[in-house]
MARSELO-351974 format. One record per atom (N, C-alpha, C): residue number from 0; residue in three letters; x, y, z. Coordinates in steps of 0.2 Angstrom, whole numbers, plus 2048, in hexadecimal, padded with zeros to 3 digits. Atoms other than C-alpha are relative to their C-alpha. Layout:
<vexvos>
+-----+-----+-----+-----+-----+
|   i |  aa |  c1 |  c2 |  c3 |
+-----+-----+-----+-----+-----+
| NUM | Ala |   X |   Y |   Z |
...
+-----+-----+-----+-----+-----+
</vexvos>
This chain:
<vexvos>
+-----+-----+-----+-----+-----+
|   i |  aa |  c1 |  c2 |  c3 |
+-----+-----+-----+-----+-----+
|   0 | Unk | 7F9 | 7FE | 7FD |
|   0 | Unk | F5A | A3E | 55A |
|   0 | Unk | 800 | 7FD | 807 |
|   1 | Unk | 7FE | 803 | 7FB |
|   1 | Unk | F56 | A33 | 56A |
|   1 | Unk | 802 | 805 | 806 |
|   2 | Unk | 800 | 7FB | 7F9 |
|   2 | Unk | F58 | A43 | 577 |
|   2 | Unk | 809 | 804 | 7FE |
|   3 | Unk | 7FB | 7FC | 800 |
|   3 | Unk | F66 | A4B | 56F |
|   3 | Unk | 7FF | 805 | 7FC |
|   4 | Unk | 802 | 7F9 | 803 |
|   4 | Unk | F66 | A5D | 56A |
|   4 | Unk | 803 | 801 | 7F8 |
|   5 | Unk | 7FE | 7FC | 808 |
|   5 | Unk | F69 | A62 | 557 |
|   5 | Unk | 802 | 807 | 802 |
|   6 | Unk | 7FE | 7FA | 7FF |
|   6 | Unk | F74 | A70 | 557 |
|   6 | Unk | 7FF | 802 | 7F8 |
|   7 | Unk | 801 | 7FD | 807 |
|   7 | Unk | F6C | A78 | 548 |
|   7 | Unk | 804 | 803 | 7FD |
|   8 | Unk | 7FA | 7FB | 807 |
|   8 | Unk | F76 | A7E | 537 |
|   8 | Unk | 7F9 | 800 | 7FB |
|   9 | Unk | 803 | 7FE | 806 |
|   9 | Unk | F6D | A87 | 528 |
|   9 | Unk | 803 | 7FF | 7FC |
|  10 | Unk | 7FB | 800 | 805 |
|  10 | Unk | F73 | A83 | 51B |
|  10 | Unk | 7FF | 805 | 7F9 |
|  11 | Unk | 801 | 7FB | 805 |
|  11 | Unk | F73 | A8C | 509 |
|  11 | Unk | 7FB | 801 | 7FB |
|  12 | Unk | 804 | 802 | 804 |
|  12 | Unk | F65 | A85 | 501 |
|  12 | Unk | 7FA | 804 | 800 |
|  13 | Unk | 806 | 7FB | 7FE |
|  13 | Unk | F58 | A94 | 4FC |
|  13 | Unk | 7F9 | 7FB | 801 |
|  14 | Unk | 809 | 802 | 801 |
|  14 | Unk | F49 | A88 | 4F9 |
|  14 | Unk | 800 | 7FE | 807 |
|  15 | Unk | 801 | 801 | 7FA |
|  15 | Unk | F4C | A84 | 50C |
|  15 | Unk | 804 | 803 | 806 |
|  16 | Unk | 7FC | 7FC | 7FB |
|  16 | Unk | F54 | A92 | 517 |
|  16 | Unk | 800 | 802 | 806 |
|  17 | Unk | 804 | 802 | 7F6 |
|  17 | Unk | F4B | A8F | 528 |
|  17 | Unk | 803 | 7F7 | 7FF |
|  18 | Unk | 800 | 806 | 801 |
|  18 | Unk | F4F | A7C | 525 |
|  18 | Unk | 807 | 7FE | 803 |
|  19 | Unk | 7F8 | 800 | 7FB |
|  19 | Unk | F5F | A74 | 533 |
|  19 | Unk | 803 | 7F9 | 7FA |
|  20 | Unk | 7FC | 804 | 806 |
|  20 | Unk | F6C | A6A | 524 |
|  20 | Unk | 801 | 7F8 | 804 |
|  21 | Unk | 7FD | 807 | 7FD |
|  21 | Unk | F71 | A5D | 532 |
|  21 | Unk | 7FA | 7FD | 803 |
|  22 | Unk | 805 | 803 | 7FD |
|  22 | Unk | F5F | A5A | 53A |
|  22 | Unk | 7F9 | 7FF | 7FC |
|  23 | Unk | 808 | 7FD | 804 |
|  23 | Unk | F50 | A5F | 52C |
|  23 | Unk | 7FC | 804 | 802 |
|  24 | Unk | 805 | 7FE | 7FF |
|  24 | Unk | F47 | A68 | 538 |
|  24 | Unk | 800 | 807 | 7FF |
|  25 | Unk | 7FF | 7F9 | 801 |
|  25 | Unk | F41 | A7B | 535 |
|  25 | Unk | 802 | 802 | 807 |
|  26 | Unk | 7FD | 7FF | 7F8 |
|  26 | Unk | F4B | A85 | 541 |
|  26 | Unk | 7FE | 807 | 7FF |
|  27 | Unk | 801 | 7FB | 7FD |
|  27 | Unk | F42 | A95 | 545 |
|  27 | Unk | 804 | 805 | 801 |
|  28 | Unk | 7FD | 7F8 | 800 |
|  28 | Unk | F48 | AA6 | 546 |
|  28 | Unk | 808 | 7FF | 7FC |
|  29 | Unk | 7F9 | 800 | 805 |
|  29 | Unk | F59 | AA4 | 53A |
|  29 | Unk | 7FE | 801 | 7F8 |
|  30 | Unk | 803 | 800 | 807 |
|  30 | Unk | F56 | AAA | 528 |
|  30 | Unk | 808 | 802 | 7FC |
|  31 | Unk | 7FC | 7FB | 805 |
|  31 | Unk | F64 | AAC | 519 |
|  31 | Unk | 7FF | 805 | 7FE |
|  32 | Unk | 7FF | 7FA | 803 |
|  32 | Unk | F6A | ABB | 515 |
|  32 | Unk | 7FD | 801 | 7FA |
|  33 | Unk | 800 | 7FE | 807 |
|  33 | Unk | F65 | AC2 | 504 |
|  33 | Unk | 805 | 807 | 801 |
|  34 | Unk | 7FC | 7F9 | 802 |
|  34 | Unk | F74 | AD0 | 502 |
|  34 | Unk | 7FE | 804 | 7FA |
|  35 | Unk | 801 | 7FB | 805 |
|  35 | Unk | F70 | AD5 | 4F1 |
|  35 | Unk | 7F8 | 803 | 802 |
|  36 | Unk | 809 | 7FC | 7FE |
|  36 | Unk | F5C | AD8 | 4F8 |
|  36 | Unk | 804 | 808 | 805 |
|  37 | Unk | 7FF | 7FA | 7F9 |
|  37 | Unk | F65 | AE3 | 508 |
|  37 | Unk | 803 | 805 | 7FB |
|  38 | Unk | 7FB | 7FB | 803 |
|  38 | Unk | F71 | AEC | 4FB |
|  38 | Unk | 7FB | 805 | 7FD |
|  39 | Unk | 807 | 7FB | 803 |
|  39 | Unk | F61 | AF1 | 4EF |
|  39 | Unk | 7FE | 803 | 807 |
|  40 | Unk | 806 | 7FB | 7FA |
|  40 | Unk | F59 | AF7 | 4FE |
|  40 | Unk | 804 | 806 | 802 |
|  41 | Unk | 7FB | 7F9 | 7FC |
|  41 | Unk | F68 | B03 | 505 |
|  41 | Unk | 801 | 804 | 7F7 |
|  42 | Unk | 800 | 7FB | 804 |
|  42 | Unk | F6A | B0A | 4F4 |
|  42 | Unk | 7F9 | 804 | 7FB |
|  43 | Unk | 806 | 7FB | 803 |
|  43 | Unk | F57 | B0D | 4EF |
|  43 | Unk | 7FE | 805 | 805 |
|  44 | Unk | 800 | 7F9 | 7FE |
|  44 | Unk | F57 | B18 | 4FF |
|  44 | Unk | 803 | 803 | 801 |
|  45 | Unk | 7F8 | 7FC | 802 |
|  45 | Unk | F68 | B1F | 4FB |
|  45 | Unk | 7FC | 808 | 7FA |
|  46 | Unk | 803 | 7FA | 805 |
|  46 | Unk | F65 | B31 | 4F5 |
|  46 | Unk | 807 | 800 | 7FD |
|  47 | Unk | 7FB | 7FF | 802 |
|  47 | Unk | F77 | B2F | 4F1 |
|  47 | Unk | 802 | 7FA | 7FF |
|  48 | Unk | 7FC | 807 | 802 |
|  48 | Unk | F7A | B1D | 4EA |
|  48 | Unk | 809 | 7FD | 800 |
|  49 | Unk | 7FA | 7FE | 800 |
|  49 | Unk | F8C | B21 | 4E6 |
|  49 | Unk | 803 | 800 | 805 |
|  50 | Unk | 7FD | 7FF | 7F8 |
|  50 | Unk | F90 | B21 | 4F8 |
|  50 | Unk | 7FE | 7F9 | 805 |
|  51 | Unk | 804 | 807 | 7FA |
|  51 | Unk | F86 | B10 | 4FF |
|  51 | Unk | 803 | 7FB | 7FE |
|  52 | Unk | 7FE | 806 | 800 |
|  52 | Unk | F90 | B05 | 4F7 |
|  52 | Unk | 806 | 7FE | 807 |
|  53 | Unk | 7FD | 802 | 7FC |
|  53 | Unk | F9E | B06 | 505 |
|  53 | Unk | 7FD | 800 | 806 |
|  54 | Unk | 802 | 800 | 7FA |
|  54 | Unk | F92 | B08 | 513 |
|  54 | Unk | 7FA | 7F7 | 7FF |
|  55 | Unk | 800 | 804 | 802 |
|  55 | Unk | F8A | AF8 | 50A |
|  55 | Unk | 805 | 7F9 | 802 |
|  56 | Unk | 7FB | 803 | 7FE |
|  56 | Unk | F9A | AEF | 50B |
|  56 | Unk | 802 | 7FC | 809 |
|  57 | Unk | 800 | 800 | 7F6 |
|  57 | Unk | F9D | AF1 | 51E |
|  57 | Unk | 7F9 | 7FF | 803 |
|  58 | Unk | 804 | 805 | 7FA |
|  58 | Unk | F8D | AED | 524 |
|  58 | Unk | 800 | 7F7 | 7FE |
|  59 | Unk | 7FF | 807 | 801 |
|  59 | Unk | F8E | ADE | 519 |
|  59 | Unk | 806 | 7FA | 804 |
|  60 | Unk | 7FB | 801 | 7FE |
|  60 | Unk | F9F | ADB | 51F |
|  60 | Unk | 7FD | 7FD | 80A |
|  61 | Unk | 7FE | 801 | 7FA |
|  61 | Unk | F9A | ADD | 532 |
|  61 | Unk | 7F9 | 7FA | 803 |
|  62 | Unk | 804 | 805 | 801 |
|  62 | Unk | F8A | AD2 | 52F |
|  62 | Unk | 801 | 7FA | 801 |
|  63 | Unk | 7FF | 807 | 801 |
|  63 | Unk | F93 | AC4 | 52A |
|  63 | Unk | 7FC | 7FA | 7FB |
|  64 | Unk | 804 | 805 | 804 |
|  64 | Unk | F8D | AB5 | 520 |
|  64 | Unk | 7FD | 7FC | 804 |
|  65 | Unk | 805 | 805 | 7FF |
|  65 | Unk | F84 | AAB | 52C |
|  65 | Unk | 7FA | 803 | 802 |
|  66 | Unk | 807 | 7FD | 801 |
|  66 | Unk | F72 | AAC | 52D |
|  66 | Unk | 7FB | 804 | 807 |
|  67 | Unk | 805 | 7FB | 7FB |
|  67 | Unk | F66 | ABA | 537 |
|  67 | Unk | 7FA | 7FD | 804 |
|  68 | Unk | 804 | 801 | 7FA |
|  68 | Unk | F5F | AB5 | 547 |
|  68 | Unk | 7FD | 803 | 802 |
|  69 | Unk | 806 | 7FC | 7FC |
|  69 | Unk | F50 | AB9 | 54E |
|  69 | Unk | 7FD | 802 | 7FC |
|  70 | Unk | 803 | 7FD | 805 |
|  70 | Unk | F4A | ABE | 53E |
|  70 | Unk | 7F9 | 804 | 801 |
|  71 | Unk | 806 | 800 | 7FD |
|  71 | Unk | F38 | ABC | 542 |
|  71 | Unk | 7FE | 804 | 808 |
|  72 | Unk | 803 | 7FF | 7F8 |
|  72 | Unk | F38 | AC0 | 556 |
|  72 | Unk | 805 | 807 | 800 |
|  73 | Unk | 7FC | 7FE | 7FF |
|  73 | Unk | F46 | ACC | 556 |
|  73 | Unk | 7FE | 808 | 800 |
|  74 | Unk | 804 | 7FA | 801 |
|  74 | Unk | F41 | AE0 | 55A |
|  74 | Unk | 806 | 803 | 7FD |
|  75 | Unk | 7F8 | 7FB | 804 |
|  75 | Unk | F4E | AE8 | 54C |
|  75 | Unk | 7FD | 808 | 7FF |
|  76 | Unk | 800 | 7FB | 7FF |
|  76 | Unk | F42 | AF7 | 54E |
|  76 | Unk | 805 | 804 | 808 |
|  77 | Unk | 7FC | 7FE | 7FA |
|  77 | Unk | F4B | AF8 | 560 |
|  77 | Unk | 807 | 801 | 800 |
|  78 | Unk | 7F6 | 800 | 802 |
|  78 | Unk | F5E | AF3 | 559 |
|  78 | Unk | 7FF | 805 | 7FD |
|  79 | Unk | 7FF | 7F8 | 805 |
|  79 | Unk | F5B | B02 | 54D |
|  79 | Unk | 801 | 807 | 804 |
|  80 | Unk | 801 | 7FA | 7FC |
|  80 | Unk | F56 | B0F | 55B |
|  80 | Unk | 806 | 7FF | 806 |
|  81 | Unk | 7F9 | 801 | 7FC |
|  81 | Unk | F66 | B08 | 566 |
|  81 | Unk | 806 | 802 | 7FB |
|  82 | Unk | 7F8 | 800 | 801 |
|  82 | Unk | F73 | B08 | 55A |
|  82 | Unk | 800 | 808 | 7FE |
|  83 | Unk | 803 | 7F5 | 800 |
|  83 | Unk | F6A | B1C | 556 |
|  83 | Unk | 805 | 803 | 804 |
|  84 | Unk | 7FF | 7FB | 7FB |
|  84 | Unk | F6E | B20 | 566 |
|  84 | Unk | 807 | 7FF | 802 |
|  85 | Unk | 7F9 | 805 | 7FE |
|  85 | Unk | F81 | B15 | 567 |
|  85 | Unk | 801 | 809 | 7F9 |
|  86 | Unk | 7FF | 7FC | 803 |
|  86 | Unk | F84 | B22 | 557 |
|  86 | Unk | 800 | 807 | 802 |
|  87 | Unk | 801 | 7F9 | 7FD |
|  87 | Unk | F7E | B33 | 560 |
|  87 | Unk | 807 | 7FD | 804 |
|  88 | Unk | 7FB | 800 | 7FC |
|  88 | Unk | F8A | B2D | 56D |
|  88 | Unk | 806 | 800 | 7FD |
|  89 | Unk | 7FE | 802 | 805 |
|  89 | Unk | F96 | B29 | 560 |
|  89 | Unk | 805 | 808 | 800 |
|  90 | Unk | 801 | 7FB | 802 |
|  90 | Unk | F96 | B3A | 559 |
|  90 | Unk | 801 | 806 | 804 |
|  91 | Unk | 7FF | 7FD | 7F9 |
|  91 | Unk | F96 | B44 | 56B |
|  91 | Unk | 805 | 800 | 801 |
|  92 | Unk | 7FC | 800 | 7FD |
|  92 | Unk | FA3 | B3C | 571 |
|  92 | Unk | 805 | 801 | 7FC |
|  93 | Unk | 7FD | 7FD | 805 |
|  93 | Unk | FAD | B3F | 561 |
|  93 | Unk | 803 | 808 | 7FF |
|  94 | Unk | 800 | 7F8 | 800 |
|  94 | Unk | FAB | B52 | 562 |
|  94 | Unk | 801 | 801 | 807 |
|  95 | Unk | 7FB | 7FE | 7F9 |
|  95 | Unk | FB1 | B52 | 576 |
|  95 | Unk | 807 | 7FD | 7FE |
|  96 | Unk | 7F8 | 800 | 802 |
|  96 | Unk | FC1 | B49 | 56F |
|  96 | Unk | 803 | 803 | 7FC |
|  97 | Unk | 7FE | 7FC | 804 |
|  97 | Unk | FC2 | B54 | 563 |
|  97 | Unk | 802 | 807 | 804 |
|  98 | Unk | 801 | 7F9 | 7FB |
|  98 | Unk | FC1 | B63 | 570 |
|  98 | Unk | 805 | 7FD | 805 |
|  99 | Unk | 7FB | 800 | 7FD |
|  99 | Unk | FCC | B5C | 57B |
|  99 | Unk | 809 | 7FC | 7FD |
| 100 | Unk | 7FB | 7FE | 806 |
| 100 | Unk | FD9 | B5A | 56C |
| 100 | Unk | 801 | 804 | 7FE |
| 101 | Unk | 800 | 7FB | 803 |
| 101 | Unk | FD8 | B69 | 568 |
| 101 | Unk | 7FE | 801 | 7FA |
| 102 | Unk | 802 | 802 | 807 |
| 102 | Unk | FD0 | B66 | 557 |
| 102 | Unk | 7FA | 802 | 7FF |
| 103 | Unk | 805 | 800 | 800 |
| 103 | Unk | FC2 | B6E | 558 |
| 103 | Unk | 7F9 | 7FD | 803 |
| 104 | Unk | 806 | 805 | 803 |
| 104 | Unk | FB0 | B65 | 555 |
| 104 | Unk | 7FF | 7FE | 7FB |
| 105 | Unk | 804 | 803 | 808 |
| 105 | Unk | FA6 | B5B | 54A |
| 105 | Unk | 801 | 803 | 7FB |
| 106 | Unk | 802 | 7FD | 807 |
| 106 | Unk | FA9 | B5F | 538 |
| 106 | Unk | 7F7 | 800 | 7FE |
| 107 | Unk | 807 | 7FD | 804 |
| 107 | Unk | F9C | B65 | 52C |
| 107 | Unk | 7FD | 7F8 | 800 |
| 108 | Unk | 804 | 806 | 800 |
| 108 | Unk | F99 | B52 | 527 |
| 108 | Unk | 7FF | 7FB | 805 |
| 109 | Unk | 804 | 804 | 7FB |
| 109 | Unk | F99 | B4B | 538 |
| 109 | Unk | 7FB | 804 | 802 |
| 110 | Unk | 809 | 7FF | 7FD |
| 110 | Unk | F8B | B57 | 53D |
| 110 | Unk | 7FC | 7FF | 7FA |
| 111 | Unk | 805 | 802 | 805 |
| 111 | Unk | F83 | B53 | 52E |
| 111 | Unk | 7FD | 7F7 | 804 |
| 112 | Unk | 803 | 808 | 7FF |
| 112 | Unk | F82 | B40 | 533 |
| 112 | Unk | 7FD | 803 | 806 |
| 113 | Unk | 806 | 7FF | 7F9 |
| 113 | Unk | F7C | B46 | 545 |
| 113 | Unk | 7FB | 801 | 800 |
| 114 | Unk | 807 | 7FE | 800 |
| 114 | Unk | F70 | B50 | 53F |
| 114 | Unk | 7FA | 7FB | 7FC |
| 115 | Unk | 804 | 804 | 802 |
| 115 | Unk | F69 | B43 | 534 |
| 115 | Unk | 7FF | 7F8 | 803 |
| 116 | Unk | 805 | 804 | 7FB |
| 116 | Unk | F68 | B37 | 543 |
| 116 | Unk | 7FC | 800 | 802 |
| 117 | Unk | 807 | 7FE | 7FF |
| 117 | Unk | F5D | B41 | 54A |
| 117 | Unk | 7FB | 800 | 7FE |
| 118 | Unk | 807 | 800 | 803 |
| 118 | Unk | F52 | B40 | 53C |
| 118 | Unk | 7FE | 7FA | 800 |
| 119 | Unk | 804 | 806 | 801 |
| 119 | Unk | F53 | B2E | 53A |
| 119 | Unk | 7FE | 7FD | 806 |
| 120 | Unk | 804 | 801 | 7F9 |
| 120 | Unk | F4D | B2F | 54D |
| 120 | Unk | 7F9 | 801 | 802 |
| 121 | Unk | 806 | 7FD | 802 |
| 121 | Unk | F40 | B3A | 548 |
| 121 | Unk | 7FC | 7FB | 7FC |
| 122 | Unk | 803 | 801 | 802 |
| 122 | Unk | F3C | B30 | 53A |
| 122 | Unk | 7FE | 7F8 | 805 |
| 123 | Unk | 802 | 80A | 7FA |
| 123 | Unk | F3C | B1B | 546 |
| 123 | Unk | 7F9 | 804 | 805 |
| 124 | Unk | 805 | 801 | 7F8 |
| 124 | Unk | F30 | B26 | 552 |
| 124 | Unk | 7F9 | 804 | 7FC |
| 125 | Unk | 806 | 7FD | 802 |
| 125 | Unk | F24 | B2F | 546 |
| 125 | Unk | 7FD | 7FA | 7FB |
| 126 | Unk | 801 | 804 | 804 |
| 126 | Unk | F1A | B24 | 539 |
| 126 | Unk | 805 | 7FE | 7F9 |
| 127 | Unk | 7FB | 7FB | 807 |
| 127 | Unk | F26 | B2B | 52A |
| 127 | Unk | 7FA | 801 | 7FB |
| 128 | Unk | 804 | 7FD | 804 |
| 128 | Unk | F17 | B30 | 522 |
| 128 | Unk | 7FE | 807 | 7FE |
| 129 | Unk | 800 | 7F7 | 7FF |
| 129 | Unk | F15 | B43 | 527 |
| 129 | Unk | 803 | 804 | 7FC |
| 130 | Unk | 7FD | 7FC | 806 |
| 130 | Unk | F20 | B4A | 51B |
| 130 | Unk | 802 | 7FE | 7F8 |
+-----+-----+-----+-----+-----+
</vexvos>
């Protein structure tokens, strides 16, 4: 290409889903989605299946179609323990707009989700093996 940059594209092709459509060359950290892989996974650890298809939806939804950067180098351990703590704040500050609406607090099922932040905080920092 003589000194010019390839602005990499992935194209659709599973047998080469690292591979750039307009240069050839493998392009590092970009991997196509598999959604029906990510859907199975949210509903095998769904203890309520019945309930993950709309939470399936919306993440699919805020995802997008284009393909996952960083795949390889990317610490999604990290993302996971931030958007944790984006959701406790979430939920916080929920329950003082609530209070200062006169509305009380948190319902039953928003302390439910709280409390089971917390667990999924407990489980990213312990092995999950313990219990």
């Amino acid at each position: 290409m003589n000194g010019v940059r390839c602005e990499h594209s992935i194209g659709d092709n599973p047998r080469r889903p690292t591979t750039c459509i307009k240069c050839g060359r493998e392009v590092s950290g970009r991997w196509i989605r598999d959604k029906r892989r990510e859907a199975n996974l949210v509903y095998r650890a769904s203890k309520k299946p019945e309930f993950s298809a709309s939470l399936i939806a919306l993440a699919q939804m805020r995802a997008g179609d284009k393909p996952v950067r960083g795949l390889a180098s990317r610490n999604f351990r990290l993302e996971v323990i931030e958007e944790l703590a984006d959701a406790v704040n979430y939920l916080c500050w929920m329950d003082d707009q609530k209070a200062l609406q006169k509305l009380g607090g948190l319902n039953a099922g928003e302390l439910a989700a709280l409390h089971h932040l917390t667990e999924a905080w407990r489980w990213l920092h312990s092995s999950g093996d313990d219990e």
